[in-house]
C-alpha positions, -999 to 999 in steps of 0.1 A, spaced: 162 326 -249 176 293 -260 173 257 -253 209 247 -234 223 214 -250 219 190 -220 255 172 -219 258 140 -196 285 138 -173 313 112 -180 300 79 -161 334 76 -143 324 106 -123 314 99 -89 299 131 -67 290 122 -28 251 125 -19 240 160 -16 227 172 19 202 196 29 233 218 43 249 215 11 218 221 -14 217 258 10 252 263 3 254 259 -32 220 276 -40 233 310 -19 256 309 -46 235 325 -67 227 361 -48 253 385 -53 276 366 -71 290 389 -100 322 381 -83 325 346 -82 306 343 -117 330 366 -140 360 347 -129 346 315 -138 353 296 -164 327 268 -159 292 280 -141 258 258 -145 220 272 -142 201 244 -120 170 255 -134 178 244 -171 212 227 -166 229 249 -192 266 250 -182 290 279 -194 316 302 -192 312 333 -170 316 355 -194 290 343 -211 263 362 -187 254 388 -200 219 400 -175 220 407 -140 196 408 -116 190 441 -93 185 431 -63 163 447 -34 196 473 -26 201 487 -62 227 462 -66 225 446 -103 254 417 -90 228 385 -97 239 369 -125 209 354 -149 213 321 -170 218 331 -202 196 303 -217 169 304 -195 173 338 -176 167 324 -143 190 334 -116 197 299 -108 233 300 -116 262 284 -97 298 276 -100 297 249 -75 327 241 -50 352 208 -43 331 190 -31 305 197 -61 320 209 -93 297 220 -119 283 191 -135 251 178 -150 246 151 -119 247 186 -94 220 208 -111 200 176 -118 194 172 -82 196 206 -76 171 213 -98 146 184 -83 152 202 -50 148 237 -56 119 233 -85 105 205 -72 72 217 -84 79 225 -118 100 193 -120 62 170 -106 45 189 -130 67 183 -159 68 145 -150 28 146 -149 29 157 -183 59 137 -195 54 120 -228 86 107 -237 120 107 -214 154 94 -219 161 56 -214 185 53 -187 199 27 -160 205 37 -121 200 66 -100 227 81 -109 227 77 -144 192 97 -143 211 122 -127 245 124 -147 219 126 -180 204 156 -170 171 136 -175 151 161 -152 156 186 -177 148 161 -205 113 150 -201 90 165 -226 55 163 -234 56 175 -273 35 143 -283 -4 150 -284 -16 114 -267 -51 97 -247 -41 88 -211 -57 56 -210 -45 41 -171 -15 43 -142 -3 15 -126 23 5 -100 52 -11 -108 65 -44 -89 102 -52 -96 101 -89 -108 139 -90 -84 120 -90 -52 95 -119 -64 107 -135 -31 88 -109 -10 58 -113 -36 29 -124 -14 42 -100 18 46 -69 -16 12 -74 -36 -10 -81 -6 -38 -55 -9 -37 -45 28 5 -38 22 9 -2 7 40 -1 -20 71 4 -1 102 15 -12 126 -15 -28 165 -19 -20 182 -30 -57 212 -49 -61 209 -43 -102 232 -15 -115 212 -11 -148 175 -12 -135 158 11 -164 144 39 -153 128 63 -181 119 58 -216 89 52 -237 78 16 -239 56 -9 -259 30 -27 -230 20 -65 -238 -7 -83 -215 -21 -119 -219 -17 -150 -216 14 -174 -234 5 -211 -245 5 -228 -207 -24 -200 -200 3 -179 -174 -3 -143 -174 20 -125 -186 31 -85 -186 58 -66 -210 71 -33 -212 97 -33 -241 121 -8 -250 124 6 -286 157 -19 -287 137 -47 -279 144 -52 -243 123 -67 -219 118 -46 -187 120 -67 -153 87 -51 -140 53 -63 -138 19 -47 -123 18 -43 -89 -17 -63 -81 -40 -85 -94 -68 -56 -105 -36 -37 -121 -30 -63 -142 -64 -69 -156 -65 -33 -160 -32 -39 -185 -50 -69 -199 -78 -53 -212 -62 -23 -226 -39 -48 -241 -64 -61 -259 -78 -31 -270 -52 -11 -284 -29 -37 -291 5 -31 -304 -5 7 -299 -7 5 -260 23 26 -249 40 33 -210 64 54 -195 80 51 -159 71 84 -141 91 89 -111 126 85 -105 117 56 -77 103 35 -108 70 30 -86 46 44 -111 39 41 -153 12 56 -173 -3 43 -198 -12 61 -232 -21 56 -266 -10 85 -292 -40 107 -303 -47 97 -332 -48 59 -325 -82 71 -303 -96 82 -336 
């Protein structure tokens, strides 16, 4: 089997929220679907996201009855293939969710293991560049802390947000480009007036609008700070942006 090459959608397509109804639909698509599959000329496996041609399938599954009529990806040879409908074509924005859905497990577990994962902006954009499939953990590394994140565009609700007794809740954005993956350098201390401060900073240089959720979260980002210096590393988790982890690569331990 083969690694599919993850292509992002174009960002001028636009697919409606998927529904529970419509996550059953599309995923009975793939029983019994030699049919359907053959004629296609664009199918997608939602358990890799490798798109392709029908004809390209060359392993069926036999089903129960004797019937060998379930087609298998021919990347990953799960039969997780689809050819989508209308109202969801086969695109990289439908297996992503698809795939968070259906392999929700494998997709938490990949993220608890994530080392690296493309930068990206909104929602969307996590789906439409396949990032679900994306996230890899080929970097040996020292988990060294997790923190939540507070968006620094809700600094009005600060006091009600970080109180202690006030569990994170979900945030409404208004930002079309909040980042949302990515590795990223941390910074903790304080600047020349003796205010705090907390970075997270792209490989382009740019300044995340996030800072640790409490007060103990940020000394905990302080210290290591201090302690690993320009070697202290993050990366958002989850596609909320609630959580980072914190890491040093392995052989800055040594």
């Amino acid at each position: 089997m083969t690694n599919p090459n993850i292509l992002p959608d174009d960002t001028s397509l636009r697919i409606p929220p998927m529904g529970f109804d419509d996550e059953n639909e599309l995923n009975g698509q793939t029983a019994y679907n030699r049919t359907i599959v053959e004629g296609s000329a664009r199918c997608g496996c939602f358990h890799c996201g490798g798109i392709f041609a029908g004809n390209e399938v060359s392993r069926w599954l036999q089903e129960d009855d004797g019937e060998d009529d379930t087609a298998l990806c021919p990347y990953c040879g799960v039969d997780a293939v689809i050819v989508g409908n209308e109202r969801y074509p086969v695109c990289m924005m439908v297996l992503s969710g698809l795939y968070m859905h259906w392999f929700d497990q494998e997709y938490k577990q990949r993220l608890e293991e994530a080392t690296d994962m493309p930068t990206c902006g909104d929602y969307e954009d996590y789906l439409r560049k396949g990032i679900p499939f994306l996230t890899n953990h080929d970097r040996k590394i020292a988990v060294v802390g997790e923190i939540e994140l507070f968006p620094l565009s809700v600094y009005g609700r600060a006091e009600e947000l970080c109180n202690d007794g006030h569990p994170p809740q979900p945030v409404e954005y208004d930002d079309r480009d909040i980042y949302m993956g990515g590795v990223v350098t941390v910074h903790a201390g304080f600047d020349e007036h003796r205010y705090y401060y907390c970075d997270f900073i792209t490989g382009d240089g740019i300044k995340l609008p996030y800072d640790a959720w409490s007060g103990p979260q940020q000394g905990l980002v302080l210290n290591l700070s201090r302690q690993y210096g320009d070697a202290l590393r993050g990366i958002i988790t989850d596609a909320s942006m609630h959580h980072m982890r914190l890491f040093i690569d392995a052989a800055a331990e040594e």
